[in-house]
Each structure stands twice: as structure tokens, then as C-alpha cells.
C-alpha positions as CSV (number, residue, x, y, z in Angstrom):
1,X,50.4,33.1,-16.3
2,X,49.7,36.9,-16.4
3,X,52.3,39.6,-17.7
4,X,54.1,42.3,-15.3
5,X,51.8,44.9,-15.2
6,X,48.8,43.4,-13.7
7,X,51.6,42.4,-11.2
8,X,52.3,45.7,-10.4
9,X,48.5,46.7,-10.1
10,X,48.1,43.5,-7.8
11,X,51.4,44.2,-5.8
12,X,50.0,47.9,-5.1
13,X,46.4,46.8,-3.8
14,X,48.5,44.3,-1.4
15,X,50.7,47.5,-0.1
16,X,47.4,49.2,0.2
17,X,44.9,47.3,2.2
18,X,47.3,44.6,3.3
19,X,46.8,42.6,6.8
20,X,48.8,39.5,7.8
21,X,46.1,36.6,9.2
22,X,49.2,34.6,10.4
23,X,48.5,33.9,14.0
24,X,51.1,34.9,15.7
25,X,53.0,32.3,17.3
26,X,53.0,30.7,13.8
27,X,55.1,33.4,12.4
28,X,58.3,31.8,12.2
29,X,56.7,28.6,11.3
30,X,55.9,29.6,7.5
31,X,58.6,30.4,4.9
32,X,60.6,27.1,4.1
33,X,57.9,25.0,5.2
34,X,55.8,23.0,2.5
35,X,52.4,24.1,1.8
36,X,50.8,20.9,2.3
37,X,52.4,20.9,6.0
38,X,51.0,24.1,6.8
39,X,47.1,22.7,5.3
40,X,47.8,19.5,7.2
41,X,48.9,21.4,10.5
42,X,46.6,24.6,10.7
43,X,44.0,24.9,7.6
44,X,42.6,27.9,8.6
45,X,45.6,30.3,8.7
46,X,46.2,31.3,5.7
47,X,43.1,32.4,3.7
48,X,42.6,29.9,0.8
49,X,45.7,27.9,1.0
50,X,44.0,24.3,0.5
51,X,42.6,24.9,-2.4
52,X,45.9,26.4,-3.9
53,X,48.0,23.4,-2.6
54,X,45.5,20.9,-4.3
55,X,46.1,23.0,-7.6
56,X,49.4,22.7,-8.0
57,X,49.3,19.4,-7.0
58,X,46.5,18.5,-9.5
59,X,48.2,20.9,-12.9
60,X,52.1,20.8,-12.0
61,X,52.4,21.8,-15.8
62,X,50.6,25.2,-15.5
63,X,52.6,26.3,-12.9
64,X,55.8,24.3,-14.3
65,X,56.5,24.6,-17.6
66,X,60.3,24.3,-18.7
67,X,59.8,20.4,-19.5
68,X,58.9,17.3,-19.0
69,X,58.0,17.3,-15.2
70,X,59.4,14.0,-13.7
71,X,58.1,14.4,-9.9
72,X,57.7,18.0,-7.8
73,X,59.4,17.6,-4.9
74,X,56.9,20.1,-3.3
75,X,56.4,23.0,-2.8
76,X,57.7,25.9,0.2
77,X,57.1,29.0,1.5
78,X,59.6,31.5,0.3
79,X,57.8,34.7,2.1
80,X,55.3,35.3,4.3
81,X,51.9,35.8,2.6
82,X,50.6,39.1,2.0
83,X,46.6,39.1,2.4
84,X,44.4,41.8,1.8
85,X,40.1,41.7,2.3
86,X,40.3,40.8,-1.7
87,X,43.5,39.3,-2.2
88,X,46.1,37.0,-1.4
89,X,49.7,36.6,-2.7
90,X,51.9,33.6,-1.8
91,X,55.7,34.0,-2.5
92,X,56.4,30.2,-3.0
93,X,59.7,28.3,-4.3
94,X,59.7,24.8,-5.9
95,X,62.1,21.7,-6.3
96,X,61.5,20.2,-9.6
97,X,62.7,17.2,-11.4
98,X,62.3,16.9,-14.8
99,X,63.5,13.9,-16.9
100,X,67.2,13.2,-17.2
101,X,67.6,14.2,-13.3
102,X,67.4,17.9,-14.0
103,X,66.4,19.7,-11.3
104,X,65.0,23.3,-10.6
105,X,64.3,25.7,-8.0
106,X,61.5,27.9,-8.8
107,X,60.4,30.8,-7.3
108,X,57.4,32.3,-8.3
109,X,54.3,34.3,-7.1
110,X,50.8,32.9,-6.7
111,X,47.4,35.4,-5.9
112,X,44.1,34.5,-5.9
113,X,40.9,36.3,-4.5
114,X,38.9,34.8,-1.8
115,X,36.8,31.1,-2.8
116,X,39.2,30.9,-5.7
117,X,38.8,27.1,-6.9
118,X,40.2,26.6,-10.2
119,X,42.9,27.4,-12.2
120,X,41.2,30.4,-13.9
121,X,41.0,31.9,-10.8
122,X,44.7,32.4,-10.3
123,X,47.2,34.8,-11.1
124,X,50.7,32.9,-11.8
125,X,54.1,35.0,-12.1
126,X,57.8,33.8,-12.2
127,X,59.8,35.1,-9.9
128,X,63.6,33.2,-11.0
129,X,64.4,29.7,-12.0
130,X,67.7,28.5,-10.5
131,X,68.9,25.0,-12.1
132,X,70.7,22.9,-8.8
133,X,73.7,22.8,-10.5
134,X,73.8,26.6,-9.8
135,X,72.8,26.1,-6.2
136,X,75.0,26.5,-3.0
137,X,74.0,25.2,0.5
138,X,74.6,25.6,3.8
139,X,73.2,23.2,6.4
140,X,72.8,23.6,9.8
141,X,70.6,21.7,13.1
142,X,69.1,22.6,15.9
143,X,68.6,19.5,18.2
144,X,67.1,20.7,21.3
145,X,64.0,22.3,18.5
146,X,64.6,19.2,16.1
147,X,64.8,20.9,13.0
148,X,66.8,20.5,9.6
149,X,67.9,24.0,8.3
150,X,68.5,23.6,4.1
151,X,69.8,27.4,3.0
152,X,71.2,29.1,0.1
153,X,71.7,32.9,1.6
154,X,72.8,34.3,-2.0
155,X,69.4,32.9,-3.9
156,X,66.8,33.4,-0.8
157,X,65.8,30.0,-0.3
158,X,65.0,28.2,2.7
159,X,63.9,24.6,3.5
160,X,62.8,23.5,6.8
161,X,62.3,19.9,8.1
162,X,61.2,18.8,11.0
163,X,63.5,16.3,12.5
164,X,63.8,13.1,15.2
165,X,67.2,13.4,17.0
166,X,69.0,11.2,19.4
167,X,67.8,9.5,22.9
168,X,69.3,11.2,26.3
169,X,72.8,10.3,27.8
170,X,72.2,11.2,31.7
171,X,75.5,10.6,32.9
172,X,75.3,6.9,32.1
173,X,77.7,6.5,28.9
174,X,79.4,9.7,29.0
175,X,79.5,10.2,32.9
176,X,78.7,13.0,34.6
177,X,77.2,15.2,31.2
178,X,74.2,15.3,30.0
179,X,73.9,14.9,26.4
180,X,72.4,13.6,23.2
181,X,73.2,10.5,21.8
182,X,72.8,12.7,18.3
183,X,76.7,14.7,18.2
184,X,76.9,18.6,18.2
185,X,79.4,19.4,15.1
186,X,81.1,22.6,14.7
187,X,83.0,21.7,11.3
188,X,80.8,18.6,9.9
189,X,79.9,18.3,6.3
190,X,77.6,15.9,3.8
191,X,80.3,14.6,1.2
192,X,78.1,13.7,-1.9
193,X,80.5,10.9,-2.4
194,X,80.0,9.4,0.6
195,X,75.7,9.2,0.4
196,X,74.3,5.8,0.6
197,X,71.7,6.3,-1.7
198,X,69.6,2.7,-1.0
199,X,70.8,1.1,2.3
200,X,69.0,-2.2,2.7
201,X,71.2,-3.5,5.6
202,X,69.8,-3.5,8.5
203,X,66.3,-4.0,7.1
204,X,64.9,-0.7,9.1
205,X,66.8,1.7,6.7
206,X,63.9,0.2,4.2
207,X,66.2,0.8,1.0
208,X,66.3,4.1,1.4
209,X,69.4,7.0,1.8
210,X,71.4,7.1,4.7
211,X,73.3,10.5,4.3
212,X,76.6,10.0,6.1
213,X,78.2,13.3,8.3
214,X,81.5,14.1,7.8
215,X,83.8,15.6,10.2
216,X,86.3,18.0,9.0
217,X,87.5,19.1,12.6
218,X,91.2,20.1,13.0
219,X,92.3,19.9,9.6
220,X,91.5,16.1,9.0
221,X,88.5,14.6,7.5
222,X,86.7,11.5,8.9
223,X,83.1,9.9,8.0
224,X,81.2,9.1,11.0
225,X,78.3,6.4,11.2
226,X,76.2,9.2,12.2
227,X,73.5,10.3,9.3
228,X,69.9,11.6,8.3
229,X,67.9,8.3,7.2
230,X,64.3,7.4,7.4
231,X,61.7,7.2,10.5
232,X,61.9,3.6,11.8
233,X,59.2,3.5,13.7
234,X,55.4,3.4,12.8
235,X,55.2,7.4,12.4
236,X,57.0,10.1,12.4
237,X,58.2,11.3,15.6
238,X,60.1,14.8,16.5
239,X,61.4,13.6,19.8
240,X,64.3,12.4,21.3
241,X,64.4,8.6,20.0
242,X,67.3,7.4,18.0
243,X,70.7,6.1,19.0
244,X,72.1,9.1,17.4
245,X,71.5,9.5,13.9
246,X,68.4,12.0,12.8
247,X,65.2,11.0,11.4
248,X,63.6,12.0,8.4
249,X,60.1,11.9,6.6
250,X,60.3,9.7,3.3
251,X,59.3,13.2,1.4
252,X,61.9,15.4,3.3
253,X,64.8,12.6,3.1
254,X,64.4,12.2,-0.6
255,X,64.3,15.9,-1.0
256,X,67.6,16.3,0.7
257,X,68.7,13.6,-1.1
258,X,68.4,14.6,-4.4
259,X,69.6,18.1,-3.6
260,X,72.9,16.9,-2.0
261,X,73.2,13.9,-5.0
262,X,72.3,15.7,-8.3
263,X,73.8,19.4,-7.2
264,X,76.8,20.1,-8.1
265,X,78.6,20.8,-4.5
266,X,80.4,17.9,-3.4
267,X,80.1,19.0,0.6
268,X,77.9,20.8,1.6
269,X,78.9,22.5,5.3
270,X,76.6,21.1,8.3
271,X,76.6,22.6,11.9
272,X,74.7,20.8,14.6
273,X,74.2,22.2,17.7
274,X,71.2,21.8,20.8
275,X,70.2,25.2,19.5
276,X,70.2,27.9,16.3
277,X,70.3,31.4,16.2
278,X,67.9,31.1,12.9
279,X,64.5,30.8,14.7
280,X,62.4,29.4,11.6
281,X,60.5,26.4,12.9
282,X,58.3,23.8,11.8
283,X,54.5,23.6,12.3
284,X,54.3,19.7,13.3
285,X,54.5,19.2,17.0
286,X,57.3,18.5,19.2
287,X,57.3,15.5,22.2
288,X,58.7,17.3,24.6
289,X,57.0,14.9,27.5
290,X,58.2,11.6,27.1
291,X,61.6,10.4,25.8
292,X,64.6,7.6,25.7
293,X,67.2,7.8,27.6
294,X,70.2,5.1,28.2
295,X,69.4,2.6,30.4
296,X,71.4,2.7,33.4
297,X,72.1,-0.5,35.4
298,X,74.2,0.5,38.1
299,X,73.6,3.2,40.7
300,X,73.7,6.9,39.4
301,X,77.2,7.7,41.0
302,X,78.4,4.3,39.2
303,X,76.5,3.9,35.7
304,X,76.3,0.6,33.8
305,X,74.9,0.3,30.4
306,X,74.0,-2.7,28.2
307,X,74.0,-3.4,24.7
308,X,70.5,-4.4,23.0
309,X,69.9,-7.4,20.8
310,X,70.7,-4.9,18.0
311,X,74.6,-4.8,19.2
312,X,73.4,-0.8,20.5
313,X,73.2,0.9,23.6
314,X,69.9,0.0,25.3
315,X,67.3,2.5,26.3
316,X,64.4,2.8,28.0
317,X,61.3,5.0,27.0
318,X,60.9,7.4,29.9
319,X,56.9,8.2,29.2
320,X,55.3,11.3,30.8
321,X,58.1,12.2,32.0
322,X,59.2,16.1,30.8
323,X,62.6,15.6,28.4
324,X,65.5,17.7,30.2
325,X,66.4,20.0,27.5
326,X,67.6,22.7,30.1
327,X,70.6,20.4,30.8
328,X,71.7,20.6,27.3
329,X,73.8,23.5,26.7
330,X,75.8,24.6,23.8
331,X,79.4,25.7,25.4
332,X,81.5,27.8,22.5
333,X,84.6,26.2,24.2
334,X,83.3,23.0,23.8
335,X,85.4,20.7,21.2
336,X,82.2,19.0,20.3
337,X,83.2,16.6,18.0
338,X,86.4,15.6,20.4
339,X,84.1,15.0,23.4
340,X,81.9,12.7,21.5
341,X,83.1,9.3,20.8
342,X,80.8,7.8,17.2
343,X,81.4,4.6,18.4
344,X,80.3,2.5,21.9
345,X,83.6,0.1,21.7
346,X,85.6,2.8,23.3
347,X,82.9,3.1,26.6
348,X,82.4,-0.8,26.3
349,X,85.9,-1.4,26.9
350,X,86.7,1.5,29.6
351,X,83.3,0.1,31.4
352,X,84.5,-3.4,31.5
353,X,87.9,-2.0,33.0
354,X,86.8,-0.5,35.4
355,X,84.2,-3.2,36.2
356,X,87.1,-5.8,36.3
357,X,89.2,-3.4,39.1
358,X,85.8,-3.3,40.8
359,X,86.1,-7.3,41.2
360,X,89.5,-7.3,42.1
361,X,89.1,-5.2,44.5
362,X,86.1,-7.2,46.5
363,X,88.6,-10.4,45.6
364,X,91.5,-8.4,47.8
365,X,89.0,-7.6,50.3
366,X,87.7,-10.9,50.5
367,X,83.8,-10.4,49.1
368,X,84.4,-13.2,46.6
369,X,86.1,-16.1,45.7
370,X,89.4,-15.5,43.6
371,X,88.6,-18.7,41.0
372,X,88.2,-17.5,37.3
373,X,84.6,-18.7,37.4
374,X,83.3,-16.7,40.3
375,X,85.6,-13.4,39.1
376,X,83.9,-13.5,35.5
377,X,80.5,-13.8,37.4
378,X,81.3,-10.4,39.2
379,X,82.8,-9.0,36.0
380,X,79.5,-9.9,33.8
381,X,76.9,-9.2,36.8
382,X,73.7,-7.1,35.2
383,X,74.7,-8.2,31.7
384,X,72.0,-8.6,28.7
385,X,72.3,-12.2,28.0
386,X,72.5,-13.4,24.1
387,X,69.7,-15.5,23.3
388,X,69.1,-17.4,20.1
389,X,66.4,-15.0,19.8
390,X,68.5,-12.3,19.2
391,X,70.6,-14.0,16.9
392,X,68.0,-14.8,14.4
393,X,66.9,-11.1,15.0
394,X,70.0,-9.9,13.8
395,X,70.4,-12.1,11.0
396,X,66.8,-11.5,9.8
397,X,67.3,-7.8,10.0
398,X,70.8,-7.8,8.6
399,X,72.6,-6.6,11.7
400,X,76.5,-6.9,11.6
401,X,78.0,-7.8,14.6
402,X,79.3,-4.5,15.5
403,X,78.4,-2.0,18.5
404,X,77.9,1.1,16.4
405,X,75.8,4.8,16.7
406,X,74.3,4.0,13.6
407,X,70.4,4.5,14.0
């Protein structure tokens, strides 16, 4: 650690020969994001920064030095870097756990000259130590850029996390609208109390959290089944995949998680919409080209959806084909939480009514039979069938029988 005045001396040769190496459509793709994303993403941009990352990785307890240091729960950019031909400064912030669930957020400078390899080569100042408990969040989503936005305005800190969001609805569930299966919410909020902090059932959520949304619309409160949970497939994916919850990496769920759990807010606010003004990014890649969308079964003027063997709406991978993000437009009129229905009973059972008048009516016009056998026929034409297949499937993977949003 070095004292304040070789700060200043080190702060001055910055402001005089400073130049920003920062290519420039990674510019907003820097402060909040871990350091180890940025190394893993572009190496070369910033002067150095491998070597630093694999430091504080390697000797937490020189940079860290309150307690005993449980876990670092990374570490972020809290600035842009300043670089000069000699030097380079990193403006960083850290969460820390130390034993007995104390957490930290630490902000603190880091500047090293260039081929700087060990410890001795660095230059380590505090900037501010803030215990969680002291912390106050804000959390807001941008779905159409797939992005988790963690910030506390009044203590300058910003998280970023790259997100999977919810599968296309062209027309077929919700007709005539494009949407996300993932809802927009203008009022929704993470109620600590109502964080599922190891959800084993079904198997997929791996023991793991499942942070619940709230939705505090119109003066009433109601928990939805939507949430942030783990990536269920092989990898990570920032596409449009889910049935309308939002994907995590294990690092960046566990994060969150411990913010929201062991802080001392009991909600934290959340807005979701297809886009944020905030345009601070993430450095991993977006799948723009191929998607899921809900599979339709009937004709587009007269959309007919199934249920998988998971008791959720099925989709179908659309690959190389370009998603249609220009359809999806945030509307300030737009009640979104009103025009979103959490749950697929309600379509299911304004589908199978209007299926059933369909029937009648080729029974009054003499297309079919009128016997109960033949009129259930019609009703269930184009239906998934239930095999025992997907009955051990559910019962191995711990799926209730329930048509839920829930993944």
C-alpha cells in the first residue's frame, strides 16, 4: 500500500501524459464489468490488465485487509482506466466476504508501470470501504441488450451482468403482439424475503437461488414465478432462450445473491424494460441470429400453441434466422405488468374456448359428426400427446404438474 502523496505525484503524471487505449466501441463496456471478463473477452485492451487480475486473484490479503477474507466475489471496474506511456491506474471496486457473512464494497486504486508482474510492482490505494449493510440498490434490465444493471447512484458503484432473457411470443400466445416471454415491469421489486436461496425442484435450478420478482403495480403487491436463476443449458447463452425467467452465470447469480440476501434492504426496486437509457454494456457476445420462439400450430391468423413434456409452452429454436428485436418496443402507455399474464392457464383455457366454438361451429355446418367422440377429436386436433416418457421425465426432474412461466 503506498501513502497519499506518491498518489498525488502518480495522479499528476496520469493528468499530464494521459491517453485512453480503450478501443472505442468498448467504451461503455468497462466500468461495472469484472476484470477477469474484460481479460477473457479482449486481453489486449487495457495495457497490463492480466497480470493485475491474476494478482489479486493470487494475494486477495494484500489488496484486502480488514479480516479474515472468506471468498472475493470479484472484482469491477469502477472508472475507466487512465493510461499514460509509463503508467496505468485502474479505479476498481470489490465485493468481499469475510467470515461471519460480512460483506464489503471496496473501492480502491491500482497503478502499475508497463511489464509489472509481481506485487512489488504495484502501487495499492483505498479509495472507501462501504459495509453492505450501508448499501442501497436500484436494479434495472434491459432485455432487448440482455443485461442486468446492479447500482447504488449515492456510493458510485455499478455492476453489470450479462444476461439470457425470454424466447419470442410472435403473435402465437398473446395474439397479434410481439413480445418476450421474459415481462417488462414498471414497478417490480426483489423482496429479500421471498429469495429461494437453494431450489433443487425441478432438478435444472441445480440447488441454486432462484430470485423471485415482485410486482408492486397499482398499489398491491404480488410475487410472480418469474426470477434470475442459473444457465440451464451447457453454457452460458445471452440470447433469447428461456420461458421467461433471466439467466445467470453461477458467479454473477451468487453475487446478486448475496447482495440482495445479506444487505440490509428488504426490496430492492427492479425495472425491466426491451431497452435502458443507461448504455453500459457487457463485453461477452450477444446471439442476435438465431432464437426460440413459441411454437405455433395453427395458421398465423389463428395461433395454436402446445405445452412441452415440462407442463411449459413449447418452442422451437429458430437457427440463423435474425431475432426480431425491432418488433419489440417499449410503449410509456403500456401497463406492462397488466398486459402480461405470469401464468399459461389463463391462454390455455381461452385457447381451448375458442377451439371448442371452432368445433361447434363445423358440427352446425355439418363438417363433423355431433357424437362426443368425434367433437373431442376436433377439440384436441394438433395436441402434444402425454407419453409415459414424459411422465418419468417429470418425475425424475421434479416437475409439478403445473403449466407455469417459471424457467
Amino acid at each position: 500500500m503506498f501513502k497519499t502523496s506518491v498518489l498525488l505525484v502518480i495522479t499528476a503524471l496520469i493528468s499530464a501524459n494521459s491517453m485512453a487505449t480503450v478501443p472505442a466501441d468498448l467504451q461503455n463496456k468497462v466500468v461495472g464489468v469484472r476484470l477477469d471478463d474484460m481479460v477473457n473477452s479482449y486481453p489486449q485492451a487495457i495495457l497490463g490488465l492480466p497480470n493485475i487480475a491474476v494478482l489479486i486473484k493470487k494475494n486477495p490479503s494484500y489488496f484486502f485487509q480488514q479480516s479474515e477474507i472468506e471468498d472475493v466475489r470479484d472484482v469491477f471496474f469502477n472508472q475507466m482506466p487512465s493510461e499514460s506511456s509509463t503508467l496505468t491506474t485502474l479505479e476498481v471496486v470489490a465485493f468481499v466476504k469475510y467470515k461471519k457473512n460480512v460483506y464489503t464494497f471496496e473501492k480502491m486504486l491500482i497503478s502499475y508501470s508497463p511489464g509489472a508482474k509481481t506485487l512489488a510492482d504495484l502501487f495499492v490505494q483505498s479509495e472507501a470501504v462501504y459495509p453492505l449493510s450501508e448499501m442501497n440498490f436500484r436494479a434495472s434490465v434491459g432485455l432487448v441488450d440482455r443485461k442486468l444493471i446492479i447500482e447504488d447512484e449515492m456510493k458510485d458503484i455499478k455492476l453489470v451482468f450479462p444476461i439470457g432473457v425470454g424466447s419470442f411470443d410472435e403473435g402465437t400466445m398473446n395474439e397479434g403482439r410481439y413480445s418476450l416471454l421474459t415481462p417488462r415491469f414498471k414497478n417490480g421489486y426483489i423482496d429479500q424475503r421471498e429469495v429461494i436461496s437453494k431450489r433443487s425442484k425441478p432438478r435444472y435450478f441445480q440447488g441454486l437461488p432462484f430470485i423471485r420478482i415482485s410486482n408492486g403495480n397499482e398499489g398491491h403487491s404480488e410475487v410472480t414465478p418469474i426470477g434470475f436463476h442459473i444457465e440451464i443449458n451447457d453454457s452460458f447463452v445471452r440470447g433469447f432462450d428461456s420461458h421467461g425467467c433471466m439467466r445467470l452465470r453461477e458467479m454473477d447469480l451468487m453475487a446478486f445473491h448475496d447482495l440482495i440476501v445479506f444487505g440490509s434492504q428488504q426490496k430492492i426496486p427492479l425495472v425491466i424494460q426491451y431497452k435502458l437509457s443507461d448504455l453500459a454494456d457487457h463485453p461477452i457476445g450477444k446471439r442476435n441470429k438465431s432464437y426460440k420462439a413459441i411454437l405455433n400450430r395453427g395458421a398465423p391468423g389463428n395461433p395454436f400453441f402446445i405445452l412441452d413434456r415440462g407442463n411449459l409452452v413449447q418452442l422451437v429454436y429458430k437457427e440463423n434466422s435474425p431475432a426480431p428485436i425491432e418488433k419489440l418496443v417499449d410503449n410509456a402507455q403500456d401497463n406492462y405488468e397488466d398486459i402480461f399474464s405470469y401464468e399459461t392457464n389463463m391462454q390455455l383455457k381461452e385457447q381451448e374456448a375458442r377451439r371448442t366454438n371452432e368445433c361447434q361451429a363445423k358440427v352446425m355446418s355439418g363438417q363433423i359428426a355431433s357424437d362426443p367422440k368425434t367433437f373431442q377429436s376436433c377439440v384436441d386436433e394438433g395436441k402434444r400427446k402425454d407419453s409415459w416418457k414424459d411422465k418419468l421425465y417429470r418425475k425424475y426432474m421434479g416437475i409439478d404438474n403445473v403449466t407455469s412461466n417459471l424457467i
